[in-house]
C-alpha positions in Angstrom: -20.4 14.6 17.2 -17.1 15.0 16.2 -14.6 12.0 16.4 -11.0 11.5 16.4 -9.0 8.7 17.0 -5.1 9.8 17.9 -2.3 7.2 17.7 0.3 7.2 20.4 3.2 9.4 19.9 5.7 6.5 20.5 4.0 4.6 17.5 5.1 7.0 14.7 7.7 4.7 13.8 5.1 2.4 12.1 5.0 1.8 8.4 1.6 3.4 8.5 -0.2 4.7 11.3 -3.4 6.6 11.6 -2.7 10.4 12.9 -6.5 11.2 13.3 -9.9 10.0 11.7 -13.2 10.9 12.3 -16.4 12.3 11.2 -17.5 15.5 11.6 -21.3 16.9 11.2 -20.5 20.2 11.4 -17.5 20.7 8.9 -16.1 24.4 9.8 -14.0 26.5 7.0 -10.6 25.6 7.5 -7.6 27.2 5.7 -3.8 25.8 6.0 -1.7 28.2 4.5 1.2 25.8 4.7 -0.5 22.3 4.6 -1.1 20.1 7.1 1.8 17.6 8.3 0.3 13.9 7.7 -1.1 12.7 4.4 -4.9 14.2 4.8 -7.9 12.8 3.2 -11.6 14.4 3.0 -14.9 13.4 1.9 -18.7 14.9 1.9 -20.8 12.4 3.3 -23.8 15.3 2.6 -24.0 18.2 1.9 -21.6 20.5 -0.5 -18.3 21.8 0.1 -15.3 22.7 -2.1 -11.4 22.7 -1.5 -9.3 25.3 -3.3 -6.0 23.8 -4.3 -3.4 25.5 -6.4 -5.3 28.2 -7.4 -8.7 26.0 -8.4 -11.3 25.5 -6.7 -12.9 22.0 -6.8 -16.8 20.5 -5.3 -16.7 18.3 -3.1 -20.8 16.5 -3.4 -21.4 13.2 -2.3 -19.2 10.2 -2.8 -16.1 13.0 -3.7 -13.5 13.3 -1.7 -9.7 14.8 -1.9 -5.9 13.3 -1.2 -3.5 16.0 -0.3 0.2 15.4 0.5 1.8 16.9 3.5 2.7 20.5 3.4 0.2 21.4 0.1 -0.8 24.7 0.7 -5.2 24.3 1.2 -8.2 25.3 2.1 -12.2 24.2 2.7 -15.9 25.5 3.2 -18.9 25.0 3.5 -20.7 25.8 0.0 -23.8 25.5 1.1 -25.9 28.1 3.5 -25.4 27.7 7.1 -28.3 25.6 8.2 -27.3 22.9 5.4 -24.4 21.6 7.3 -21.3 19.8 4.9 -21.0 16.3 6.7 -17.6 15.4 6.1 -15.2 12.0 6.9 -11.4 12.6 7.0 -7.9 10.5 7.4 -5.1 11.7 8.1 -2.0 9.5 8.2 1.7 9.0 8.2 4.5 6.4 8.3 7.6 5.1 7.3 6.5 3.5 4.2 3.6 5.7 3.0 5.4 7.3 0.2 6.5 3.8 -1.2 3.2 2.2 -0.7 1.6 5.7 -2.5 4.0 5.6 -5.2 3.1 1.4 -5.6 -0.3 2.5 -6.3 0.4 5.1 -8.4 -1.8 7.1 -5.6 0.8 9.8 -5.2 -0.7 12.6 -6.2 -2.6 15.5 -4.5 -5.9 15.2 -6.5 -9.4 14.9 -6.1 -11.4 11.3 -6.1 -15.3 10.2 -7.0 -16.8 7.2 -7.0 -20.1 5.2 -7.7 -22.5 4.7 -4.7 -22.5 1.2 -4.1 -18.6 1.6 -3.6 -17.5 0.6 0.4 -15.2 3.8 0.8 -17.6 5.6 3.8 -18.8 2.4 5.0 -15.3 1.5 5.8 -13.9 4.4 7.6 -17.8 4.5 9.4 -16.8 1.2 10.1 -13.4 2.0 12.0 -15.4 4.8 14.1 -17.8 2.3 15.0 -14.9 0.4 16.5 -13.3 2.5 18.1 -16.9 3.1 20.2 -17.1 -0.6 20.8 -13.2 -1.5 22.1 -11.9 -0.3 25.2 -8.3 0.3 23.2 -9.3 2.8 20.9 -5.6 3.9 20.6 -4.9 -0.2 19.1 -2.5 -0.2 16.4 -4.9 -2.4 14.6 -6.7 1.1 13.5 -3.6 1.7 11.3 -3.7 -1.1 9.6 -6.6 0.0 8.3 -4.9 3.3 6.5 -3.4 0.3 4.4 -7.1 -1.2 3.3 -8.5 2.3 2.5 -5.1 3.1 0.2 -6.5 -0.3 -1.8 -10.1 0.7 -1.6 -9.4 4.3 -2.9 -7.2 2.7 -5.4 -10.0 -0.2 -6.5 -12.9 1.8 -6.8 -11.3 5.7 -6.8 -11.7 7.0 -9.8 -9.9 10.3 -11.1 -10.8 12.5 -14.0 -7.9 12.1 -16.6 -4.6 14.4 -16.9 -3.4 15.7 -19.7 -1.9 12.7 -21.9 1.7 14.2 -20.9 1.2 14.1 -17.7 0.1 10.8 -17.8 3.3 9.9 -20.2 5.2 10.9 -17.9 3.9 9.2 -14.4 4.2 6.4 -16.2 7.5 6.7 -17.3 8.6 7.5 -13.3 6.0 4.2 -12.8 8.8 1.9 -15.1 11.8 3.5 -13.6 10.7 2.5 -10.2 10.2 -0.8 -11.1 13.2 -0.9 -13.0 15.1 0.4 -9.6 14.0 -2.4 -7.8 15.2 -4.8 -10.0 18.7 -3.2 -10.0 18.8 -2.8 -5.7 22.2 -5.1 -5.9 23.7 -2.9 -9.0 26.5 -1.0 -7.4 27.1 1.2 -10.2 23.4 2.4 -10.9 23.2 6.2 -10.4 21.7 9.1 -11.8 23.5 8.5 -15.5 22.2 5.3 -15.5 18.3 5.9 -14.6 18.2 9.1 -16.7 19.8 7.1 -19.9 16.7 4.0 -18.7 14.0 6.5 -19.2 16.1 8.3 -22.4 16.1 11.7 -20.8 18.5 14.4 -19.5 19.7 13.9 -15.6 18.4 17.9 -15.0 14.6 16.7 -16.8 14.9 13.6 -14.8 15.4 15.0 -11.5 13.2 17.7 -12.4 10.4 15.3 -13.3 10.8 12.9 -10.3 10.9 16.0 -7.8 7.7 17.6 -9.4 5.7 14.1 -9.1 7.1 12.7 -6.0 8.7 15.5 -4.3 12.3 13.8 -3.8 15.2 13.1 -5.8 15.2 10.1 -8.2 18.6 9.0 -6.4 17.1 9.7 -2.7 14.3 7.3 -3.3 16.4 4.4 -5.0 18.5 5.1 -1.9 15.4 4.5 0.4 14.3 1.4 -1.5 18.0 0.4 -0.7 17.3 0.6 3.4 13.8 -0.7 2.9 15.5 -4.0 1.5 18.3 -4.4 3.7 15.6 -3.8 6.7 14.0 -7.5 4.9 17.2 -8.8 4.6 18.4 -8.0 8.4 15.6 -9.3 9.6 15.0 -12.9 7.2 18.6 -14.6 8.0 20.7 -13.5 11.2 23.6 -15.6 9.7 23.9 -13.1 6.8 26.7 -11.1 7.8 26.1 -6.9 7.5 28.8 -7.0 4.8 27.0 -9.4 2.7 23.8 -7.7 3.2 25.7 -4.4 2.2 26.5 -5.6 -1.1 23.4 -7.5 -1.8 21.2 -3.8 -1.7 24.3 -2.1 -3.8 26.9 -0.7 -1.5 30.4 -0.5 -2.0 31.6 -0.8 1.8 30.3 -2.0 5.0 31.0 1.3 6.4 29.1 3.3 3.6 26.2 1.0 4.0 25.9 1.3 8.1 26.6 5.2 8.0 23.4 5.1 5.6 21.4 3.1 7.1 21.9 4.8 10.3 21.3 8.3 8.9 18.0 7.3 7.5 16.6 4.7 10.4 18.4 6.2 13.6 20.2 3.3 14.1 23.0 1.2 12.8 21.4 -2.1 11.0 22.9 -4.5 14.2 21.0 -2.5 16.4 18.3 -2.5 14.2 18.4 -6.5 14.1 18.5 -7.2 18.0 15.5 -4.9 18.5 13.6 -6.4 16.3 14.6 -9.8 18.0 17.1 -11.4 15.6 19.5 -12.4 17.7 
């Protein structure tokens, strides 16, 4: 039987949040033409099937399974006749913080995953199904906290088959400019000069780079890790003021920082604080 657990539409504002999971005996050809809109992960539990990504068509067997970012143009089948079914498990998720989180575990990437047998990737999301059977709130946020513990199982025991050594080269150089972002949050004068002369590159390579791997500007995502901070900071200390929190994440004026944050939240960071109970 086919299974899907579906999170509440009024939850999508979660840092992760399951869209749909489930197991399916049965799996149909399906071809997306312009992706599918959540983060989407597939497996073979038996059986064979094969996805064709960007012009290559890869097996899926047993203990293989694929990551695909939202809006990746796809397709899947059966590769096997029709009375040897392709038992498939599949994901798919979204959030606020999944890109971050992705990018933290150098998981970002649309690309295909194996791993040994013994690994607990399929027990874990059989495991989820199972609870979903046994609680009477199937629709519990606690299910997408579990998107979370599968990104660290497919990251511990995941295993991918090697890039070319440039494009390794150069996720790892995005890897050290990230972390080299973070550290400079407060810096009000870090911009694309800056990150471009960090990494010793051209701004045009480096935006070209960053948009080809992450699919956003180098100076959008410092921007974001900007908000995701000041969200910490609104929330840890309600006598810091939102002018002091505006120059502690790097912004010039209290204005600039609240016209920000309330293009990429929704809401000015005030609100933001009394919602979330800091009064």
């Amino acid at each position: 039987m086919k299974k899907h657990v579906l999170i509440p539409l009024n939850e999508n504002k979660l840092p992760l949040f399951i869209e749909t999971i489930g197991f399916n005996p049965v799996q149909e050809t399906i071809t997306r033409p312009n992706g599918y809109p959540y983060y989407h992960w597939i497996q073979t539990v038996s059986g064979q099937g094969s996805i064709l990504f960007q012009n290559q068509q890869i097996n899926l067997t047993a203990n293989n399974g694929f990551l695909l970012l939202p809006h990746m143009q796809h397709s899947y089948r059966n590769e096997q006749s029709d009375s040897t079914p392709w038992e498939t498990l599949y994901i798919t998720f979204g959030g606020m913080m999944v890109k971050e989180i992705l990018i933290t575990l150098e998981l970002y990437q649309s690309t295909f995953f194996h791993w040994e047998q013994e690994a607990p990737i399929s027990t874990f999301i059989m495991g989820i199904l199972k609870q979903s059977d046994e609680t009477t709130d199937s629709f519990s946020i606690r299910a997408s906290s579990h998107v979370y513990e599968f990104l660290l199982l497919l990251k511990k025991y995941g295993k991918t088959y090697k890039s070319s050594l440039n494009e390794t080269n150069n996720l790892n150089t995005l890897y050290s400019l990230i972390d080299w972002m973070k550290s400079q949050l407060s810096n009000p004068d870090v911009g694309l000069d800056e990150m471009a002369l960090f990494i010793n590159t051209s701004k045009r390579h480096l935006n070209s780079l960053f948009q080809k791997n992450f699919h956003v500007t180098p100076y959008a995502y410092f921007v974001n890790l900007r908000i995701q901070q000041s969200k910490k900071l609104l929330l840890e200390n309600n006598d810091t003021t939102i002018g002091e929190i505006a120059e502690q994440v790097g912004f010039r004026s209290t204005s600039h920082f609240v016209a920000t944050f309330r293009k990429m939240v929704g809401i000015p960071p005030e609100k933001y604080r009394h919602l979330n109970g800091v009064i």
